[in-house]
N, CA and C atoms as an extended XYZ file, in Angstrom:
522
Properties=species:S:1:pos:R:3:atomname:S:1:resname:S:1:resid:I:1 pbc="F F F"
N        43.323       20.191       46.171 N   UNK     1
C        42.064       20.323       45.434 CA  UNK     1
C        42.277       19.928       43.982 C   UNK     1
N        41.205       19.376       43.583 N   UNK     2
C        41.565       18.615       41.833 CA  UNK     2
C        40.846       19.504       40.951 C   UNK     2
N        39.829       20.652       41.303 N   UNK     3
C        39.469       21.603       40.598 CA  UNK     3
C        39.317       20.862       38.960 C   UNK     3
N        38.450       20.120       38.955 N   UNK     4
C        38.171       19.651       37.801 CA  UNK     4
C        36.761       20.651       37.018 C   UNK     4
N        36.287       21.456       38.126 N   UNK     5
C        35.211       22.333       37.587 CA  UNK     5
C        35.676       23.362       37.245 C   UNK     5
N        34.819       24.231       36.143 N   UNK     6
C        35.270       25.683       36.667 CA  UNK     6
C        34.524       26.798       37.182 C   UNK     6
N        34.801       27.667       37.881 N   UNK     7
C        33.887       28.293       39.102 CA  UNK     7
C        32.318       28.620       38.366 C   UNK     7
N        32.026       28.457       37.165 N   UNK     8
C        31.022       29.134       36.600 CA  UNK     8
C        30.149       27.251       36.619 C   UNK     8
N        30.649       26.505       36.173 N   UNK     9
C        29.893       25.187       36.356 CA  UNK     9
C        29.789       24.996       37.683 C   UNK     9
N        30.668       24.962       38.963 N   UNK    10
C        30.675       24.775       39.998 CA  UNK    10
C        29.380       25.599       40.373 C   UNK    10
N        29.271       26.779       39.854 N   UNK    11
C        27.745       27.488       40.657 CA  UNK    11
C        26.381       27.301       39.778 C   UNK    11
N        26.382       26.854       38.421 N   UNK    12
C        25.402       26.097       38.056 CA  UNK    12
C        25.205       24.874       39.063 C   UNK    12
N        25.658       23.646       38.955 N   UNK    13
C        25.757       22.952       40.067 CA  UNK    13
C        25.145       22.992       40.955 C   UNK    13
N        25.800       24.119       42.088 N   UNK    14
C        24.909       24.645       43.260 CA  UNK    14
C        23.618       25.023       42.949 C   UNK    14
N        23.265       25.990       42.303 N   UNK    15
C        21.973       26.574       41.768 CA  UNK    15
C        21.000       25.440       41.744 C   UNK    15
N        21.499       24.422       40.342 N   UNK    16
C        20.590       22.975       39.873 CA  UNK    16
C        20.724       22.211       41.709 C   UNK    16
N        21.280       22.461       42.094 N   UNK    17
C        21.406       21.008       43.639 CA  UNK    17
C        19.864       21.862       44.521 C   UNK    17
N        20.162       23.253       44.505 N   UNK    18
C        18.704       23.958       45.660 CA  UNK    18
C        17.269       23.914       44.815 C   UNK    18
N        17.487       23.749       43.074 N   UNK    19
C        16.134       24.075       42.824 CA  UNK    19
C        15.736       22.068       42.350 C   UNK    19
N        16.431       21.171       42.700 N   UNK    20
C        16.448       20.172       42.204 CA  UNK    20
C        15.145       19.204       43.435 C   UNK    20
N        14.629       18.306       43.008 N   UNK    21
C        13.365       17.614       43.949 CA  UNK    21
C        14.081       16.138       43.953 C   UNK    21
N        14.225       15.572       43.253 N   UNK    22
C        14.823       14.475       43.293 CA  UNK    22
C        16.161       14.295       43.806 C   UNK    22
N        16.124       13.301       44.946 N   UNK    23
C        17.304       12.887       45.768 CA  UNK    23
C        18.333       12.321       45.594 C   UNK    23
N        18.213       11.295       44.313 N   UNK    24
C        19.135       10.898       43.553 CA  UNK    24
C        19.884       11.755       42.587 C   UNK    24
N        19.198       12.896       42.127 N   UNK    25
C        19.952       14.030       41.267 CA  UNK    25
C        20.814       14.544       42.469 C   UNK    25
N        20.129       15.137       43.396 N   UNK    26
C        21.042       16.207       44.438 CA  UNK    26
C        22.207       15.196       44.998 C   UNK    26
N        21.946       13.856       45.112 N   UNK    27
C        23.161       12.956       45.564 CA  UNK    27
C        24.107       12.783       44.306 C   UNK    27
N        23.804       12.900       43.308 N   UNK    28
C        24.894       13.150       42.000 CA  UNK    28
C        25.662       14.282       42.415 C   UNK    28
N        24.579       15.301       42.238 N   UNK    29
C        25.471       16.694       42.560 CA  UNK    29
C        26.522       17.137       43.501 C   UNK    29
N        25.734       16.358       44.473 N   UNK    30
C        26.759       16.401       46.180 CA  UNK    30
C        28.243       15.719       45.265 C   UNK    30
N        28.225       14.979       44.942 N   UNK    31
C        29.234       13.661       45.193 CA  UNK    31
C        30.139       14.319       44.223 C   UNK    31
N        29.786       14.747       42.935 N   UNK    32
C        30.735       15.855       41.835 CA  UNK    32
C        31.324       17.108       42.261 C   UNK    32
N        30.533       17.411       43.063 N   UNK    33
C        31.222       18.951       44.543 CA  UNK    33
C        31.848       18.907       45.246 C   UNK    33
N        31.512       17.287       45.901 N   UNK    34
C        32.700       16.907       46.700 CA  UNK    34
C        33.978       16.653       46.005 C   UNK    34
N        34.070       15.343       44.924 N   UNK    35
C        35.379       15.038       44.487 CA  UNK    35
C        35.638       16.423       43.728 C   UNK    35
N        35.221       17.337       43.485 N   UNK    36
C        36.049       18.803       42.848 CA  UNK    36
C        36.784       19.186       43.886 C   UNK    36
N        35.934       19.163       45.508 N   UNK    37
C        37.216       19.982       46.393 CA  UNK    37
C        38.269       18.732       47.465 C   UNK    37
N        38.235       17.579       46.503 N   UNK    38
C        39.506       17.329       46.978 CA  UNK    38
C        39.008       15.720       47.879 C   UNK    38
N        37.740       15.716       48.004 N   UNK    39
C        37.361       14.350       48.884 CA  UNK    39
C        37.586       13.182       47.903 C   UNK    39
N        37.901       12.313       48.966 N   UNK    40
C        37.940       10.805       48.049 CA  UNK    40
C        36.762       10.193       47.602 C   UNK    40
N        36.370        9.060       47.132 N   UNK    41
C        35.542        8.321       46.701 CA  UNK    41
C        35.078        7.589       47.541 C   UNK    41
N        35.551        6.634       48.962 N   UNK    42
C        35.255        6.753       50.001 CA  UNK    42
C        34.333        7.580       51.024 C   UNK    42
N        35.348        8.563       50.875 N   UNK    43
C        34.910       10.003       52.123 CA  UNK    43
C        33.129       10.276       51.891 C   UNK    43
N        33.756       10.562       50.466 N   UNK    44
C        32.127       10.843       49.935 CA  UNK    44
C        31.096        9.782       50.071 C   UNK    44
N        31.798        8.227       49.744 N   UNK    45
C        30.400        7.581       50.002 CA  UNK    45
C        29.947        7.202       51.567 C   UNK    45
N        31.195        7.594       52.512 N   UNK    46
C        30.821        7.402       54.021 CA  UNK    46
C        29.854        8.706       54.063 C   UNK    46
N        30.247        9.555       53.951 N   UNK    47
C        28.963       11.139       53.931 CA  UNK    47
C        27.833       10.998       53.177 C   UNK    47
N        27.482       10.133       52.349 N   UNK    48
C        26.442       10.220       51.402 CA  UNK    48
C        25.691        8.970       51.478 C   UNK    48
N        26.269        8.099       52.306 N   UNK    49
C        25.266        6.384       52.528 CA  UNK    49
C        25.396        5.803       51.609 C   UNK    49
N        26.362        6.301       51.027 N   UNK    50
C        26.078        4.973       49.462 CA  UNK    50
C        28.288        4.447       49.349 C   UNK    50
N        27.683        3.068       48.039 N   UNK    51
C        29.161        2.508       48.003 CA  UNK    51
C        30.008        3.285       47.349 C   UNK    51
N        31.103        3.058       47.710 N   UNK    52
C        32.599        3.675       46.575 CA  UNK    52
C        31.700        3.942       45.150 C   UNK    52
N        31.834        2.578       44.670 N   UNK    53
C        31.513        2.175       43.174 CA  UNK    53
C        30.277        3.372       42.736 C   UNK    53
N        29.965        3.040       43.603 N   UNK    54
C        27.997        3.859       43.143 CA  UNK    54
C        28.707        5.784       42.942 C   UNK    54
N        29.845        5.903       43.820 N   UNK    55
C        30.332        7.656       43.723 CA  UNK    55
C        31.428        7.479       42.609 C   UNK    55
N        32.128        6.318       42.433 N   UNK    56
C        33.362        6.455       41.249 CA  UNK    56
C        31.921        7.023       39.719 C   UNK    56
N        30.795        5.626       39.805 N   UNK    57
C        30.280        6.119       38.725 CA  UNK    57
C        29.678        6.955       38.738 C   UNK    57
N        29.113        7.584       40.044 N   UNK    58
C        28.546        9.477       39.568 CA  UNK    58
C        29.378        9.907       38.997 C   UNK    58
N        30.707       10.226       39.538 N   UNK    59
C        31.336       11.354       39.261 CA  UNK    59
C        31.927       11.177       38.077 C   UNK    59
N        32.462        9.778       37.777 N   UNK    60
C        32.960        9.678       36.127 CA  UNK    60
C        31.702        9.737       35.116 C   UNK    60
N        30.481        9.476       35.607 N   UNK    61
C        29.638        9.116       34.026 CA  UNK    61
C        29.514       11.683       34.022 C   UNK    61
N        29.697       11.987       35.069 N   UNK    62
C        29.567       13.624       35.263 CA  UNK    62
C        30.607       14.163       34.262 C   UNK    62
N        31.605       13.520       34.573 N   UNK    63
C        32.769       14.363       34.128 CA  UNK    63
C        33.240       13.539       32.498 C   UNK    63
N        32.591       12.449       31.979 N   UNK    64
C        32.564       12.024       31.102 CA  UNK    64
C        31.439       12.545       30.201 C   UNK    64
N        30.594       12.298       30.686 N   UNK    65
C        29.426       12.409       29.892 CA  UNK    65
C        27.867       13.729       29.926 C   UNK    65
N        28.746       14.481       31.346 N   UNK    66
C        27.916       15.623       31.834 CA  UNK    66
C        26.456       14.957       32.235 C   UNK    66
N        26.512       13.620       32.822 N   UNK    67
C        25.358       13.275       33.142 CA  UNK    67
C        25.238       13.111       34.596 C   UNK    67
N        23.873       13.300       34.721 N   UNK    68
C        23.249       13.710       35.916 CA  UNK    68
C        21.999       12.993       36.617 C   UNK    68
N        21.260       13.109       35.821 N   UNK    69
C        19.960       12.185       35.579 CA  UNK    69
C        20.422       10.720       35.564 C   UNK    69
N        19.519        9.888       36.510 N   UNK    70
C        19.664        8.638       35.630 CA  UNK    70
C        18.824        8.387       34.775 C   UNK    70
N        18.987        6.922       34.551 N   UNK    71
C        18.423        6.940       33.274 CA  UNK    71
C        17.776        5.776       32.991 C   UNK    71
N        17.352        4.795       34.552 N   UNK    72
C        16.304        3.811       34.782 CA  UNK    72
C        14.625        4.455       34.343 C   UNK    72
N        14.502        4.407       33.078 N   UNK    73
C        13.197        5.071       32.962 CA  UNK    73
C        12.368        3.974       32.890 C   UNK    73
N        12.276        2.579       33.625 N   UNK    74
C        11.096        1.476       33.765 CA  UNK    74
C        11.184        1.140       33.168 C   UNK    74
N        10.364       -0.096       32.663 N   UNK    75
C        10.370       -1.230       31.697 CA  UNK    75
C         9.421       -0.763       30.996 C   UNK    75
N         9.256       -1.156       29.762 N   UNK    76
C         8.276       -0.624       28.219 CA  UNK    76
C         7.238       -1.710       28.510 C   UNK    76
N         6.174       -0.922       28.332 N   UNK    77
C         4.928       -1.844       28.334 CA  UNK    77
C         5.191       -2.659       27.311 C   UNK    77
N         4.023       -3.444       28.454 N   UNK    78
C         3.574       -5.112       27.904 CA  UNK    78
C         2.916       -4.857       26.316 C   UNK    78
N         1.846       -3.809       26.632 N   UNK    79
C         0.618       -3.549       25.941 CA  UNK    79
C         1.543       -2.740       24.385 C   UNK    79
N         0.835       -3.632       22.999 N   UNK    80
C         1.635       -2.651       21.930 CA  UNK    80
C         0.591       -1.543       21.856 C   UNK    80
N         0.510       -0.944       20.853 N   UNK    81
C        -0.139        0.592       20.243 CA  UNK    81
C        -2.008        0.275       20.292 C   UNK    81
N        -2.095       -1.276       19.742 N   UNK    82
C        -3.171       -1.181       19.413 CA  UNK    82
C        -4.112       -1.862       20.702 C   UNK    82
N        -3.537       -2.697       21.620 N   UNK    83
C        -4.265       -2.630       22.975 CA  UNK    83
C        -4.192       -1.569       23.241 C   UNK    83
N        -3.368       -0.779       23.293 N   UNK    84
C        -3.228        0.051       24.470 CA  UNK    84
C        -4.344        1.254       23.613 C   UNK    84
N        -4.527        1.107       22.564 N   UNK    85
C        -5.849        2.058       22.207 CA  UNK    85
C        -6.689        1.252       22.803 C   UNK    85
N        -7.209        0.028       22.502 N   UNK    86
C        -8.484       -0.534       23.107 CA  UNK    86
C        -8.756       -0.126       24.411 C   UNK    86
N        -7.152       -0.517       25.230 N   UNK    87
C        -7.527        0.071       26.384 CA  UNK    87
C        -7.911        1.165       27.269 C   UNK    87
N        -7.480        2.213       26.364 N   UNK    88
C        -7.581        3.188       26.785 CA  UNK    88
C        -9.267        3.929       26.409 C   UNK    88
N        -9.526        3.499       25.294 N   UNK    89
C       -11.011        3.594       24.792 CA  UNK    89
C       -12.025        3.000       25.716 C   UNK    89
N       -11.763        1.647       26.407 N   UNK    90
C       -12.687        0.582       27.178 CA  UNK    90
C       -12.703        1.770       28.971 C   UNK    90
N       -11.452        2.351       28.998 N   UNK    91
C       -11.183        2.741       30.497 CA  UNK    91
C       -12.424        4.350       30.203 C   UNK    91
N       -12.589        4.876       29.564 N   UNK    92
C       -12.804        5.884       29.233 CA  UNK    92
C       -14.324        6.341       29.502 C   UNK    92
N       -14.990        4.846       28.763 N   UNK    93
C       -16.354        4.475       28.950 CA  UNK    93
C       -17.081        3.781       30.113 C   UNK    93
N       -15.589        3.133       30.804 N   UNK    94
C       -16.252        2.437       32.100 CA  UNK    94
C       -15.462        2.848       33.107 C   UNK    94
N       -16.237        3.116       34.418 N   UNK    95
C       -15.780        3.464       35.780 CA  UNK    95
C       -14.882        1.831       36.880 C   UNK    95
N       -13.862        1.926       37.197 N   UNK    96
C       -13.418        0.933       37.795 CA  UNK    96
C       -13.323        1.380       39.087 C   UNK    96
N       -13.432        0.967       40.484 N   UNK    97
C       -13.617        1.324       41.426 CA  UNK    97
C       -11.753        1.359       41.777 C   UNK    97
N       -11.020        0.615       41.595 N   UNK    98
C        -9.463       -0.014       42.013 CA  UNK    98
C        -9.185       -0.506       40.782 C   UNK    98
N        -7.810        0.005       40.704 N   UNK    99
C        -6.789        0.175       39.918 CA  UNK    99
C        -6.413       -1.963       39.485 C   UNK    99
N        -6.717       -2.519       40.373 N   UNK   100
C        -6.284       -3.897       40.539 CA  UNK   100
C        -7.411       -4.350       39.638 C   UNK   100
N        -8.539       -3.778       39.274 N   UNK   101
C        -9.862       -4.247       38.184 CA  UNK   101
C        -9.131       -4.035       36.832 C   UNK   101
N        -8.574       -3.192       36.968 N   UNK   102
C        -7.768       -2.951       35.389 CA  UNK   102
C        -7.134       -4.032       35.263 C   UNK   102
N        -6.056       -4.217       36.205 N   UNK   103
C        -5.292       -5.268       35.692 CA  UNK   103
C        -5.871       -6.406       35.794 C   UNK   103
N        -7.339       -6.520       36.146 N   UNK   104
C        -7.891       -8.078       35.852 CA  UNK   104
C        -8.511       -8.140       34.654 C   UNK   104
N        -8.983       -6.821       34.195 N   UNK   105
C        -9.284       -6.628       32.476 CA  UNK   105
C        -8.402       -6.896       31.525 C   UNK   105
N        -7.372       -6.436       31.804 N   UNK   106
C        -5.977       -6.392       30.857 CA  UNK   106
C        -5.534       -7.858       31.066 C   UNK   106
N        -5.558       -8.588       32.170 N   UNK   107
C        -4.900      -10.135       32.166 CA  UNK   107
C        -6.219      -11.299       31.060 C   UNK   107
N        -7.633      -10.853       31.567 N   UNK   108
C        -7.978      -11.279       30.814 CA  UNK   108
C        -8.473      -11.610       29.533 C   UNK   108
N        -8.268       -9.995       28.635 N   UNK   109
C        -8.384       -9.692       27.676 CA  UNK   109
C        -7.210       -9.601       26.350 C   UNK   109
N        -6.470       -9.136       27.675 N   UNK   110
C        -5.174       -9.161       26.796 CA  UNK   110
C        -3.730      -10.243       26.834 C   UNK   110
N        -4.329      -10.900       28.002 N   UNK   111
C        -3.606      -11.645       28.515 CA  UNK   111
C        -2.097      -11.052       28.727 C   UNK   111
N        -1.815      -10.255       29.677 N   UNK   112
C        -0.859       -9.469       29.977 CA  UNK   112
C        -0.961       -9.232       31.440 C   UNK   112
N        -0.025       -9.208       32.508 N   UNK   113
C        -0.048       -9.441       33.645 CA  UNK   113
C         0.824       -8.290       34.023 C   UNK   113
N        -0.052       -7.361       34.874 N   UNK   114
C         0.433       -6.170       35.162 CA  UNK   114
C         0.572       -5.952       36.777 C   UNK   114
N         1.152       -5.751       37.750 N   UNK   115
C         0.829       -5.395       38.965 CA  UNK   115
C         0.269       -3.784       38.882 C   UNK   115
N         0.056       -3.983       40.506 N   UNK   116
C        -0.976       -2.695       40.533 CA  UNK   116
C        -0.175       -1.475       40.553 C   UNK   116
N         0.837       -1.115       40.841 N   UNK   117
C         1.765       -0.265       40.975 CA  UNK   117
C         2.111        0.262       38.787 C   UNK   117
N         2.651       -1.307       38.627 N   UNK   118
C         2.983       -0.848       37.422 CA  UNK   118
C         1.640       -0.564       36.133 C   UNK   118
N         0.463       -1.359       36.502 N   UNK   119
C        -0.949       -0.473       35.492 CA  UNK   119
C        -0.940        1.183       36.168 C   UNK   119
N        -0.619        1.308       37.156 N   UNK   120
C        -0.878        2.883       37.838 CA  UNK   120
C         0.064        3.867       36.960 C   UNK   120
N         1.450        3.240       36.367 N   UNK   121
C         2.055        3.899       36.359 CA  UNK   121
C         1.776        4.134       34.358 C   UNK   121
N         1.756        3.360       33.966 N   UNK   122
C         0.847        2.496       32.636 CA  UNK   122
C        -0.415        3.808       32.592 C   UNK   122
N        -1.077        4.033       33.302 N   UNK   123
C        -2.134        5.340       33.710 CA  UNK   123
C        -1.717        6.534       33.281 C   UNK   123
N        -0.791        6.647       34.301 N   UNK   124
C        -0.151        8.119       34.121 CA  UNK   124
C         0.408        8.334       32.984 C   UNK   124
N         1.434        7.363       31.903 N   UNK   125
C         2.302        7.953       30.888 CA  UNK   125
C         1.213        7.529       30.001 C   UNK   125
N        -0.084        7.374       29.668 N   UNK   126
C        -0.964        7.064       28.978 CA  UNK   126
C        -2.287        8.327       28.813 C   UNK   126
N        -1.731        8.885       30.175 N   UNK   127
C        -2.832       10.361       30.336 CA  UNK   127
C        -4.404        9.715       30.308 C   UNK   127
N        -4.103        8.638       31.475 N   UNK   128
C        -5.628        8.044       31.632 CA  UNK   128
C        -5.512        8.510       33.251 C   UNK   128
N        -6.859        9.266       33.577 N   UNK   129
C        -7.776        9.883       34.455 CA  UNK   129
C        -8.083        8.601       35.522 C   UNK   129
N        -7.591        8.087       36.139 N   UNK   130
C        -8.307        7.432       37.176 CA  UNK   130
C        -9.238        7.719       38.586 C   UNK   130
N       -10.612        7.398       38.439 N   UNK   131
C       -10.397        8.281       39.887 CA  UNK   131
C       -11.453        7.665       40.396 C   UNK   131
N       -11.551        6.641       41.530 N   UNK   132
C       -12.341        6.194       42.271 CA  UNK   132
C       -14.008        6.711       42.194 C   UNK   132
N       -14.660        5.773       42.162 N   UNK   133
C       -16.441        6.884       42.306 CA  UNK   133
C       -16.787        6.849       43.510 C   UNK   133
N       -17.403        7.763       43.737 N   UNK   134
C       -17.897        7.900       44.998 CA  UNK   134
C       -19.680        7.527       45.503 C   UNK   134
N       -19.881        7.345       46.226 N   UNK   135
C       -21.186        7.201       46.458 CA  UNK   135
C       -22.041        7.938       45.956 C   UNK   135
N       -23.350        7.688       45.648 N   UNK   136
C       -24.218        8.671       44.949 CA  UNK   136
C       -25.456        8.330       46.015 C   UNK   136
N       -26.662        8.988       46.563 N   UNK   137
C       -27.688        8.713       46.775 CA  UNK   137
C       -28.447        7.979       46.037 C   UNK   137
N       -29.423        7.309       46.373 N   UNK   138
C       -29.983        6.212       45.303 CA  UNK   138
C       -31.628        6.294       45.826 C   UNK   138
N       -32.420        5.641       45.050 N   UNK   139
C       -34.209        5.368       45.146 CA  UNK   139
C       -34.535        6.784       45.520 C   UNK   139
N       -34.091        7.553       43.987 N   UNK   140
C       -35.315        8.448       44.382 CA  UNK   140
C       -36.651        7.922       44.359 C   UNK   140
N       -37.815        9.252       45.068 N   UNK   141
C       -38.919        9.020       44.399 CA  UNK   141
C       -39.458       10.029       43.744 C   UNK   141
N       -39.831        9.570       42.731 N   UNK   142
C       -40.682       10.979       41.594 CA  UNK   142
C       -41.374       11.047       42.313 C   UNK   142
N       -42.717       10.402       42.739 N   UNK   143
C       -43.988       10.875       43.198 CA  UNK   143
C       -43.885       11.848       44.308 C   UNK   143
N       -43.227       11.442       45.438 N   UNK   144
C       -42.738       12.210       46.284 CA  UNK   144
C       -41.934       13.932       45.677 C   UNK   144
N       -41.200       13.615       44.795 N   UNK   145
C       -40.635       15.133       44.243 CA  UNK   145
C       -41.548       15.806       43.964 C   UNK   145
N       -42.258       15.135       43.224 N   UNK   146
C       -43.673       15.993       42.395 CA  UNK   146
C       -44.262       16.380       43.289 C   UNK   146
N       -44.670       15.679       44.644 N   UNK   147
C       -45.477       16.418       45.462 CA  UNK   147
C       -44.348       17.489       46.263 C   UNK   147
N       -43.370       17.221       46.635 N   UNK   148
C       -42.777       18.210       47.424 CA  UNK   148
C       -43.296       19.861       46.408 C   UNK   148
N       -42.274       19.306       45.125 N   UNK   149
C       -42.484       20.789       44.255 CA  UNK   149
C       -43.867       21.646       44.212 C   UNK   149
N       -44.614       20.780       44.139 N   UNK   150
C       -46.130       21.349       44.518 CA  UNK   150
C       -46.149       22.578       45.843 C   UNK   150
N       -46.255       21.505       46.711 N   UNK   151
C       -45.971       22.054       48.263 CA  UNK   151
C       -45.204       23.458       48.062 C   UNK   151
N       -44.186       23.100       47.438 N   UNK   152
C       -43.134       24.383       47.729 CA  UNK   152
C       -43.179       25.463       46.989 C   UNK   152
N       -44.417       25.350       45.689 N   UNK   153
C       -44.649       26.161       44.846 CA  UNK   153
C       -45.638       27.139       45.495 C   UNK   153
N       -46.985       26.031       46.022 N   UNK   154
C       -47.644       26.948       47.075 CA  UNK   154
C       -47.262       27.626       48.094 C   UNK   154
N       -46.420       26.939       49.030 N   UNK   155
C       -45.614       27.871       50.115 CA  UNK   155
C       -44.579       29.251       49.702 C   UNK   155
N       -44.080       29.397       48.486 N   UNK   156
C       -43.182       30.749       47.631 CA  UNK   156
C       -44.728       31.536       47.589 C   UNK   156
N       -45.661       30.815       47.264 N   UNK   157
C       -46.864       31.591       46.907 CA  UNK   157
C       -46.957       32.900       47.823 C   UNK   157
N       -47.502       32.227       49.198 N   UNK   158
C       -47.667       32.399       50.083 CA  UNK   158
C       -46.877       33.352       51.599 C   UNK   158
N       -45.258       33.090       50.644 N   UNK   159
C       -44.331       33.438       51.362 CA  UNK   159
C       -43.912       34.985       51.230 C   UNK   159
N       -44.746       35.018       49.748 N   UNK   160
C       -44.271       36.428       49.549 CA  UNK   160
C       -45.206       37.603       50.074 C   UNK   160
N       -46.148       37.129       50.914 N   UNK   161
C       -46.890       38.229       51.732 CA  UNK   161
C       -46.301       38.055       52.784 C   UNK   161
N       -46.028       36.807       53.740 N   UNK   162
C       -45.928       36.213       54.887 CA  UNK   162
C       -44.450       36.398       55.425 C   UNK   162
N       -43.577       35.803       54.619 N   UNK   163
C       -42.031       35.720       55.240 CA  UNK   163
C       -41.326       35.230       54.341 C   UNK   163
N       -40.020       34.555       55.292 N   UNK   164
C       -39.439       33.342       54.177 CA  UNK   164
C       -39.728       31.893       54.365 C   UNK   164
N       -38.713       31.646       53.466 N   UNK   165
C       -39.071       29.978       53.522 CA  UNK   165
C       -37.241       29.305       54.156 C   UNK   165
N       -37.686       28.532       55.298 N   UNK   166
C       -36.563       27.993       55.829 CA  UNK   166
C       -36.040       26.395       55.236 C   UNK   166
N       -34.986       26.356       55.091 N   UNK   167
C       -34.727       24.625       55.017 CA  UNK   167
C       -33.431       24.566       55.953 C   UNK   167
N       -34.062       23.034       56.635 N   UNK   168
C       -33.199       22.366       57.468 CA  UNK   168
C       -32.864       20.985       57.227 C   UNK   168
N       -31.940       20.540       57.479 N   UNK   169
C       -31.293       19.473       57.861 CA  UNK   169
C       -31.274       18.790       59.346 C   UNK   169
N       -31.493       16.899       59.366 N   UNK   170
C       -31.293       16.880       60.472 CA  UNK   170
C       -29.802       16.326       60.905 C   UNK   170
N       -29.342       16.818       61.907 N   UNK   171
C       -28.116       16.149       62.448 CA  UNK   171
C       -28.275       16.062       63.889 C   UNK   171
N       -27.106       15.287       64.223 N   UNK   172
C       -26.731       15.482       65.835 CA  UNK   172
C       -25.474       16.094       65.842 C   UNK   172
N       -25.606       17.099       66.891 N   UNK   173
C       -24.162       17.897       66.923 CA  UNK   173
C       -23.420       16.752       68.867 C   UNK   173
N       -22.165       16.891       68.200 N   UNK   174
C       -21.523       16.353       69.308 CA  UNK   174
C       -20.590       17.579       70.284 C   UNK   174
């Protein structure tokens, strides 16, 4: 055993590996637990699906640098400070049905070419609200309301000697 931990990091470790969500953290963790009790760099990457290289650098950037996390945090937007106000001002005021309308706004306004994955993600670290609209009913008619309300003003009239007042819907039940 190479006992490069000591029993009090070794059970942080454990602790951070059960409360951890990300698979690439808990595969760090595995792979630093393993080479502490003695597995090779191999062993571990035959048990873990991944190459030698990919477990030499978990466990050295761990034991070098106490790192854990990676640290691919995406590419930096296209968009500088002051599109990305416009844009975010223009999204705010107008409803887009799909995420892929943005990026046809942004290509043609800003001339910046975004896929749909990466404006989505452009969304989120921007704390812009996206959210599909949904259907609305459409053609009311006033005249018709006005007369219903009538109707229904006289029938409450009426109802309060008589009974109640029912409303239905039509459907077909299957």
């Amino acid at each position: 055993m190479n006992n490069h931990l000591t029993p009090s990091e070794r059970d942080e470790l454990i602790k951070s590996h059960r409360k951890e969500r990300d698979g690439r953290i808990r595969d760090r963790i595995k792979a630093v637990l393993a080479f502490d009790e003695g597995y090779s760099y191999s062993e571990i990457a035959r048990i873990l699906l991944l190459d030698d290289e990919t477990i030499r650098r978990h466990v050295d950037d761990y034991f070098s640098k106490a790192k854990l996390k990676p640290e691919n945090g995406g590419s930096k937007s296209d968009l500088n400070e002051n599109e990305t106000a416009k844009l975010v001002k223009h999204i705010e005021g107008m409803t887009y049905p799909y995420v892929k309308d943005i990026c046809t706004y942004v290509k043609l306004n800003f001339g910046k070419l975004y896929s749909v994955s990466g404006m989505t993600k452009w969304l989120h670290r921007n704390n812009v609200c996206h959210k599909k609209p949904h259907a609305v009913p459409t053609k009311a008619n006033a005249q018709a309301q006005k007369a219903f309300v009538k109707e229904y003003e006289h029938l409450s009239k009426d109802a309060k000697n008589k009974g109640l007042i029912y409303f239905s819907d039509s459907f077909h039940p299957q």
